[in-house]
C-alpha positions in Angstrom: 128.7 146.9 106.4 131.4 145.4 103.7 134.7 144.9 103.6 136.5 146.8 101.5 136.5 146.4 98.1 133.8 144.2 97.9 130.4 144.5 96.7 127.6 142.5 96.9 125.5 140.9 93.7 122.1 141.4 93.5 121.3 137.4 94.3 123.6 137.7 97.0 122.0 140.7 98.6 118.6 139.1 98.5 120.2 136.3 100.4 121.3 138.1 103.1 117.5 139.8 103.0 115.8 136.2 103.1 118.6 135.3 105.8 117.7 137.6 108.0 114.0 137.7 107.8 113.8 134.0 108.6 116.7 134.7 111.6 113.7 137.5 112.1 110.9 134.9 112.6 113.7 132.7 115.0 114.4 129.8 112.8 117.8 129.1 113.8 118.6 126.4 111.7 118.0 127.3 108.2 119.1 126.0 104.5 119.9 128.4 102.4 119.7 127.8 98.8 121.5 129.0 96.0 122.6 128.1 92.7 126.4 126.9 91.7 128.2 130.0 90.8 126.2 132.3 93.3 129.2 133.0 95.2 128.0 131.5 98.7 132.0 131.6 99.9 132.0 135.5 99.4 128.7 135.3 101.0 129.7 133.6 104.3 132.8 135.9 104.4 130.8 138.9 104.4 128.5 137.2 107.2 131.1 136.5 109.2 132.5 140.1 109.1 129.0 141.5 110.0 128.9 139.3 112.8 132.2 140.5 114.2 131.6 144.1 113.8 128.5 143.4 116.3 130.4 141.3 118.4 134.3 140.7 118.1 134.6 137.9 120.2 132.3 136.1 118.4 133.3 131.9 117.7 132.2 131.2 113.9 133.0 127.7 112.1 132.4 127.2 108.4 131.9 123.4 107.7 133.2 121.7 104.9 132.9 117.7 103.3 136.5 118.0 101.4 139.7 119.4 102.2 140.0 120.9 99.2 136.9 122.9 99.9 138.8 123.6 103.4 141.9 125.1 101.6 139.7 127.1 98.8 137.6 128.6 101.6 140.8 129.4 103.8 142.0 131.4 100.8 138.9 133.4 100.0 138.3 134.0 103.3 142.2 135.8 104.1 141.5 137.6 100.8 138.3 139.3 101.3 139.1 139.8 105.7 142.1 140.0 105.8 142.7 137.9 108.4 144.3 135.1 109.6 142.1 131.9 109.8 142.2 128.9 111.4 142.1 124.8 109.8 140.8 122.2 111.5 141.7 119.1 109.7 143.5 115.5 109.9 146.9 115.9 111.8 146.7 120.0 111.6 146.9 122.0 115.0 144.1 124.9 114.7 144.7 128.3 116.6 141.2 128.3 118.3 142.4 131.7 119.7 141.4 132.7 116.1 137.5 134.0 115.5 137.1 132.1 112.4 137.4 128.2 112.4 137.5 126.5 108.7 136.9 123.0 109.7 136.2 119.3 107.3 133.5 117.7 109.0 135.0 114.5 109.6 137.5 115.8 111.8 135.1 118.2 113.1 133.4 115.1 114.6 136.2 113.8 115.8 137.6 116.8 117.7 134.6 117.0 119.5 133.7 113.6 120.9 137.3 113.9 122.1 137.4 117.5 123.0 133.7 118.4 123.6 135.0 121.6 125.9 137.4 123.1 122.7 135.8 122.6 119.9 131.6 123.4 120.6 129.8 126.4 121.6 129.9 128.4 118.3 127.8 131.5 117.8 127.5 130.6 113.7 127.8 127.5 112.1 127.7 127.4 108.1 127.6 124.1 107.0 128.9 123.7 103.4 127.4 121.5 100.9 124.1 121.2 102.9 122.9 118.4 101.4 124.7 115.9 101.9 124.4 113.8 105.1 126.9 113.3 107.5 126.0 112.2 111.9 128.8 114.8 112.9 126.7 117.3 111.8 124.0 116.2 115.0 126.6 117.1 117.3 127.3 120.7 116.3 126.9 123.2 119.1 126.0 126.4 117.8 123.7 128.9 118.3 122.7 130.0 114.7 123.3 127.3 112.0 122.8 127.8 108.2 123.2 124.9 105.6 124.6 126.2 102.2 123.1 124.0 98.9 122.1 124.6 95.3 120.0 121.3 95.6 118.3 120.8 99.3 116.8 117.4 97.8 118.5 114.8 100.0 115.7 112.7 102.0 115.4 113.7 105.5 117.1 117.6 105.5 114.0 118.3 107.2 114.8 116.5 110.6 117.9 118.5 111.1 117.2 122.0 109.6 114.0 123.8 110.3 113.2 126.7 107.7 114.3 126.6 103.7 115.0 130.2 102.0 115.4 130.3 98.4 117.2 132.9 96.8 116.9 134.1 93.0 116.0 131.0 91.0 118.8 129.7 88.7 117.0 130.3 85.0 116.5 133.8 86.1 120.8 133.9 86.9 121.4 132.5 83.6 119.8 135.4 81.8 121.2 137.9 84.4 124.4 136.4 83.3 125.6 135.3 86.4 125.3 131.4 85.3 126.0 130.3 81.8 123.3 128.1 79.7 123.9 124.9 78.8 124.2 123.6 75.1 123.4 119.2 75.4 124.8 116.8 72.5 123.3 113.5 72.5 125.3 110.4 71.5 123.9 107.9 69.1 125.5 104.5 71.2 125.0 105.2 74.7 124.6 103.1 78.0 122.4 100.8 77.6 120.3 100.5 80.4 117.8 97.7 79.5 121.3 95.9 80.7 121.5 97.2 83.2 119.6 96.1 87.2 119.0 99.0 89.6 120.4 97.8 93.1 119.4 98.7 96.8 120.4 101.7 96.8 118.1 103.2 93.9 121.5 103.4 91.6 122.5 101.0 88.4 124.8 98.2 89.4 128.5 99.8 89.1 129.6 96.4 87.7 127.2 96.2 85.1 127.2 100.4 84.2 131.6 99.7 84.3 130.9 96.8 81.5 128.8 99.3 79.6 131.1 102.2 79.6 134.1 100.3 78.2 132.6 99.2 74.9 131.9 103.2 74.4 135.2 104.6 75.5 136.7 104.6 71.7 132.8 106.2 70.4 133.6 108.9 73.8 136.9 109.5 72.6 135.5 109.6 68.6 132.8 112.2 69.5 135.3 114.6 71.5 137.6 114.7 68.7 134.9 115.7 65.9 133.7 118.2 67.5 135.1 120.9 66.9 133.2 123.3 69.5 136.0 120.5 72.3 139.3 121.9 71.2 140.8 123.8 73.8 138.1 123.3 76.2 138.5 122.3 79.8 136.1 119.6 80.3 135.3 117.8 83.3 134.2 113.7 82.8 132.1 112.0 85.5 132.0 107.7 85.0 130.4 104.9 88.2 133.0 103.9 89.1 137.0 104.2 89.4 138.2 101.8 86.5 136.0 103.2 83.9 137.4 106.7 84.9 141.3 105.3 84.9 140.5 103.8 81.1 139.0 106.9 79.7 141.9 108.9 80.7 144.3 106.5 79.1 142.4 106.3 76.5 142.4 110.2 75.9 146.0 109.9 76.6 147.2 107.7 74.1 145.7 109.8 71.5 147.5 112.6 72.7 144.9 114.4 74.6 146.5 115.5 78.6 144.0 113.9 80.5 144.0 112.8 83.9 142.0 111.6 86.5 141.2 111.9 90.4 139.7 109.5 92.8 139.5 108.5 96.7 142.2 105.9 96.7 144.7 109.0 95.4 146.9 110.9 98.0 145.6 114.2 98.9 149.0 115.5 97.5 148.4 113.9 94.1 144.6 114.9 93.7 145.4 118.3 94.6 148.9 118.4 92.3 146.5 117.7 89.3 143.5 120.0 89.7 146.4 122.7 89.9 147.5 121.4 86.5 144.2 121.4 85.4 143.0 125.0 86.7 146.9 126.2 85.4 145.8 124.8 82.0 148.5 121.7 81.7 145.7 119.2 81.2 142.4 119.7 79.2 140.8 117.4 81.0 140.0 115.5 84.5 138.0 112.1 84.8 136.2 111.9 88.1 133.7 109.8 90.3 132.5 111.5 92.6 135.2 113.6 94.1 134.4 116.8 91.5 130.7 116.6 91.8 130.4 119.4 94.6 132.1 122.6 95.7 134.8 122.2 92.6 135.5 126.0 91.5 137.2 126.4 88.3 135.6 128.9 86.1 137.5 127.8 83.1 135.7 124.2 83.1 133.2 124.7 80.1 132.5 121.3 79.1 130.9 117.8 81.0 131.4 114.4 79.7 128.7 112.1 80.8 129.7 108.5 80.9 127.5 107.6 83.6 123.5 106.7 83.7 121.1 108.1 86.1 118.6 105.5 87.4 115.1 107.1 87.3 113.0 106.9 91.0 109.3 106.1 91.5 108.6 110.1 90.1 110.5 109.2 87.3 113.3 112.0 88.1 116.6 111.2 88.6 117.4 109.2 91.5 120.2 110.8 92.8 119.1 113.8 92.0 121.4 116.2 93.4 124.4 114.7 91.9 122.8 115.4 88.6 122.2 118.9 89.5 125.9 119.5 90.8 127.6 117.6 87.7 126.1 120.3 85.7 126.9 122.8 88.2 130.7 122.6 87.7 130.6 123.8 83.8 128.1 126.6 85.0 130.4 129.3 86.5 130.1 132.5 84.6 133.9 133.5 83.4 134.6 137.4 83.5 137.6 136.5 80.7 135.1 134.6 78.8 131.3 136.8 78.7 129.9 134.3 75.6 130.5 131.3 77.4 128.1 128.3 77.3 128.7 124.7 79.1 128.9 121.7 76.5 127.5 118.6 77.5 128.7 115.4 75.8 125.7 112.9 77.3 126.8 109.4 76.8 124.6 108.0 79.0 121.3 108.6 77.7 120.0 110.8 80.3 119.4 113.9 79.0 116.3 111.9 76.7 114.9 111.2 80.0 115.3 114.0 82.6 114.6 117.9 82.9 116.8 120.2 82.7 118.4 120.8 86.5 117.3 124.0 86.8 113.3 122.5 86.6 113.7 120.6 89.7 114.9 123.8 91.5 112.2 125.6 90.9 109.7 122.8 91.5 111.0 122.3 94.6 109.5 124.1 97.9 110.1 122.5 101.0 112.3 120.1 102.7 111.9 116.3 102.9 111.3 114.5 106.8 110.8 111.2 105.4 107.6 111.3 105.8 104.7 110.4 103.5 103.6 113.1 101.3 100.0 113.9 103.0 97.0 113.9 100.4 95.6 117.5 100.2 91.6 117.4 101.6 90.2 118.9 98.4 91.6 115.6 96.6 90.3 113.3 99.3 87.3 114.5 98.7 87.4 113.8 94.6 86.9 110.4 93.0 89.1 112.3 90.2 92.9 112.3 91.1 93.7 116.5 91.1 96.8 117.6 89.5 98.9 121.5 90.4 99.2 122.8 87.4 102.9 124.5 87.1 102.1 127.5 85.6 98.9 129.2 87.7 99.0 126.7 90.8 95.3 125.7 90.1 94.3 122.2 90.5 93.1 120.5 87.4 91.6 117.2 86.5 93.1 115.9 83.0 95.6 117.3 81.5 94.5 120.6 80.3 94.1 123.6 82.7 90.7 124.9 82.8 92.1 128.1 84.3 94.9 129.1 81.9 94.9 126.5 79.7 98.5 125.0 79.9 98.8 121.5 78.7 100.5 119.2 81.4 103.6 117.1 80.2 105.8 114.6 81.3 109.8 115.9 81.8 110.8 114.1 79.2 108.6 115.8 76.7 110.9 119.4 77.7 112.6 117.9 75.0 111.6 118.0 71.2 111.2 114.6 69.4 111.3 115.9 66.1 115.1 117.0 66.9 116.6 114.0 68.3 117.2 112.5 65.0 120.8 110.1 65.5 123.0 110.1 63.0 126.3 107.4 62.7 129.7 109.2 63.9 127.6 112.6 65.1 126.4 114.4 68.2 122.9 115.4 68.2 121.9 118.3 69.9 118.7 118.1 72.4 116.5 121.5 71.8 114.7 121.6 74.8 111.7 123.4 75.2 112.1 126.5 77.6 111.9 124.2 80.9 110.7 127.4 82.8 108.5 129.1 81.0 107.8 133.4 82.2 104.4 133.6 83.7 102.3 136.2 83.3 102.2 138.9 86.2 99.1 137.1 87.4 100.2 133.7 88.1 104.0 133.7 87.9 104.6 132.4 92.0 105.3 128.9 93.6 103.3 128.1 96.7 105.6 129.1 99.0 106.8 132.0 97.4 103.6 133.1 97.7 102.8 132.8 101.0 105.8 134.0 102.3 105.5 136.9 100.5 102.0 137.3 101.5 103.2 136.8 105.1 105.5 139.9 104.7 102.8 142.3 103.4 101.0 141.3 106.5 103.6 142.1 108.5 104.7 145.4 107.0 100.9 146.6 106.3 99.6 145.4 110.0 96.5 143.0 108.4 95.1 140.4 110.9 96.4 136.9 111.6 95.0 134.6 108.6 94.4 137.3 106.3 97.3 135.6 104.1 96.2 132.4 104.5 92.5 133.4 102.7 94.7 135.6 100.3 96.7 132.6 99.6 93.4 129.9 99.7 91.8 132.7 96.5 94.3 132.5 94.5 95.4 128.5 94.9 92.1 127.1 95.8 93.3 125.1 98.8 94.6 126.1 102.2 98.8 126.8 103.0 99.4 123.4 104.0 102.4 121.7 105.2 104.6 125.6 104.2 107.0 127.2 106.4 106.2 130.4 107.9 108.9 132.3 107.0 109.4 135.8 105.6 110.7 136.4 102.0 111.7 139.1 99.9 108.4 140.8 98.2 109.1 140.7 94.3 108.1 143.5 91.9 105.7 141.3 90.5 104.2 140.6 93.8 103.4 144.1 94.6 102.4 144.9 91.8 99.8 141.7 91.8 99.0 143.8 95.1 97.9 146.7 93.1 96.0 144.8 90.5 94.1 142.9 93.6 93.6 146.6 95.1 92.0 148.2 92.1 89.8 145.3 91.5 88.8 145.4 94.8 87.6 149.4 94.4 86.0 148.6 91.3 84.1 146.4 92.9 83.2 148.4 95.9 82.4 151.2 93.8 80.2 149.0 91.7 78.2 147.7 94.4 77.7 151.3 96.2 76.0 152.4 92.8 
């Protein structure tokens, strides 16, 4: 069941799939995660018309941080239902006659602590933008509710949601074309931050970063203008705090470059009059805090200016590492007028020397964080020897060296290839990172909990006995499915096809021993 004209990609057809399996094994408040560029709008539209083919008089809301996200939604909803839909937000009277509700959560909230009777009770809730935190989002009344993210990394997601799907990961888009790769230049004089003190909240000092970032504005402006790869690109720049973006763009200005910038103490009026520009191709460039970090859609962006540092956490990743995931995300979107396009990334803040490439943490990542303490598998209890996963068979190791398939562990910042980073006076360097995820062979090519949700569907669709994919899972790990969810996924080619190989070994060895 489609609308018309509209057919679904392959990553977003196995997100419906994993949708419904989970919706299947009654989680009822799930995050589903796809990469920037996915098309998760199209998506929810095409949800929300299934759901009103089975039951007209169905109440759906789709939840939004940003009005602008409210008014972009709004549009590609009417296009692809052809419908009228309804906007809750600030001074706006909704028609809540209409099925479909488009609503910012901050007035959300609002409506309903004063209007609990009008604006609860929905049959689907899709919360955009899942991961970041907001208390309206408690008070939500809705049957089925299903947070939308490319990075579910926020601490605590798993108080309020229940299940995490994952759809096709986002190195595996890239090559399918539906996400553009990433081409990093590194900046000889970047933030320096040995001068810089990480404050409470696990960030840099903005005063301190602010300092830092205009002694490097004329070496910003310097690098954009001799490299020649810049002209004519849109390019999106991200600085701490609202000052150093206001300088840049003067900066950029007075050497004749249109550049602007957006920021929270603007109208609404005057933010939205310059994206327009921008998307309409009137300025080259916008300068942003944090206001273009998620749910920005402008194909034509194909270049990031970082003038911001990312203080590392405990794990040495990124601290807020979502926002370095979505920054990213913005130059990412595959353009249909543009088939070779790649997303250049001016780093000026010395980060890309210290972190993985995004799309490393995403496929790392397998379950969502409840603030709790991360519990200390039994088989390393048990061994004086601290136990390591290795990343590419899932085996764990002592050392460094994987006694099973012999990959040598690294640290992220060795993805990237010393030998390149050579800095040169007045020149970009460009960081050759090693492939961040590597292809596995068909043996050992599956996360934990892609395994044993896959494992969980053969068991399912072939009738085996509770706990048979819990010993499949311990054979091929080593440890028990610990702390995973229990939801169904997708079974890949490569999985059935491990299927096979496990089958025929099997025989061979029941043949062998009937001899």
């Amino acid at each position: 069941m489609l609308p018309k004209n509209i057919k679904l990609r392959h990553v977003q057809q196995v997100m419906f799939d994993n949708l419904i399996r989970s919706y299947k094994a009654e989680y009822r408040k799930q995050v589903l995660v796809a990469p920037t560029g996915s098309g998760k709008t199209i998506f929810t539209a095409v949800l929300f018309y299934r759901i009103l083919k089975k039951n007209p008089d169905a109440r759906l809301i789709f939840v939004v941080p940003r009005i602008n996200l409210a008014k972009q939604t709004i549009e590609v909803f009417e296009q692809v239902l052809g419908r009228d839909i309804s906007l809750i937000q600030g001074q706006s009277t909704p028609d809540l006659n209409l099925n479909i509700q488009v609503a910012t959560i901050q007035t959300l909230g609002n409506r309903i602590k004063k209007y609990p009777e009008l604006f609860r009770d929905y049959d689907c809730c899709v919360i955009d933008e899942a991961h970041l935190s907001f208390k309206a989002r408690e008070i939500i009344d809705s049957k089925w509710i299903i947070g939308l993210t490319a990075t579910p990394y926020t601490r605590g997601m798993g108080l309020f949601y229940d299940h995490l799907i994952k759809s096709i990961p986002a190195f595996k888009l890239e090559k399918e074309g539906v996400i553009t790769p990433l081409k990093v230049l590194c900046a000889k004089k970047q933030i320096n931050t040995k001068n810089l003190t990480i404050v409470s909240t696990g960030e840099y000092s903005a005063e301190e970063e602010e300092k830092e970032v205009f002694t490097l504005i004329g070496d910003v402006l310097k690098e954009y203008e001799n490299n020649p790869e810049m002209e004519n690109r849109p390019f999106i720049g991200f600085a701490k705090t609202i000052k150093a973006c206001v300088a840049l763009s003067e900066a950029f200005s007075e050497a004749g470059h249109k550049v602007a910038y957006v920021h929270s103490k603007m109208s609404d009026k005057d933010n939205e009059a310059i994206l327009e520009s921008f998307k309409a191709g009137y300025i080259t460039g916008v300068f942003s805090v944090i206001k273009l970090v998620e749910g920005f859609d402008f194909v034509g962006a194909s270049a990031l200016l970082l003038c911001t540092s990312f203080a590392p956490d405990k794990e040495g990743d990124p601290n807020a590492l979502a926002r370095w995931a979505q920054m990213h995300g913005r130059i990412r979107r595959s353009d249909p007028d543009n088939p070779d396009k790649i997303g250049l990334v001016h780093d000026h803040g010395d980060n890309w020397s210290r972190y993985a490439h995004p799309d490393t943490y995403e496929a790392e990542f397998t379950k969502l964080d409840k603030n709790e303490k991360k519990e200390v598998e039994e088989k390393e209890k048990e061994s004086s020897v601290k136990m390591t996963e290795c990343p590419e068979c899932g085996y764990y190791i002592k050392g460094k060296r994987c006694m099973f398939c012999g990959h040598t562990l690294k640290k992220y910042t060795e993805w990237v290839d010393g030998e390149v980073i050579s800095y040169e006076d007045g020149k970009m360097v460009e960081i050759i990172k090693k492939e961040a995820i590597k292809q596995k062979d068909n043996k050992k090519q599956f996360t934990k909990q892609d395994y044993y949700s896959m494992l969980l569907t053969h068991t399912h669709d072939k009738g085996y006995k509770d706990g048979w994919a819990s010993h499949k899972y311990r054979s091929y790990f080593g440890v028990w499915p610990r702390g995973l969810n229990h939801g169904l996924m997708t079974r890949t080619p490569e999985f059935l096809n491990y299927m096979k190989y496990l089958n025929i070994q099997r025989g061979k060895a029941n043949a062998k021993n009937n001899n």
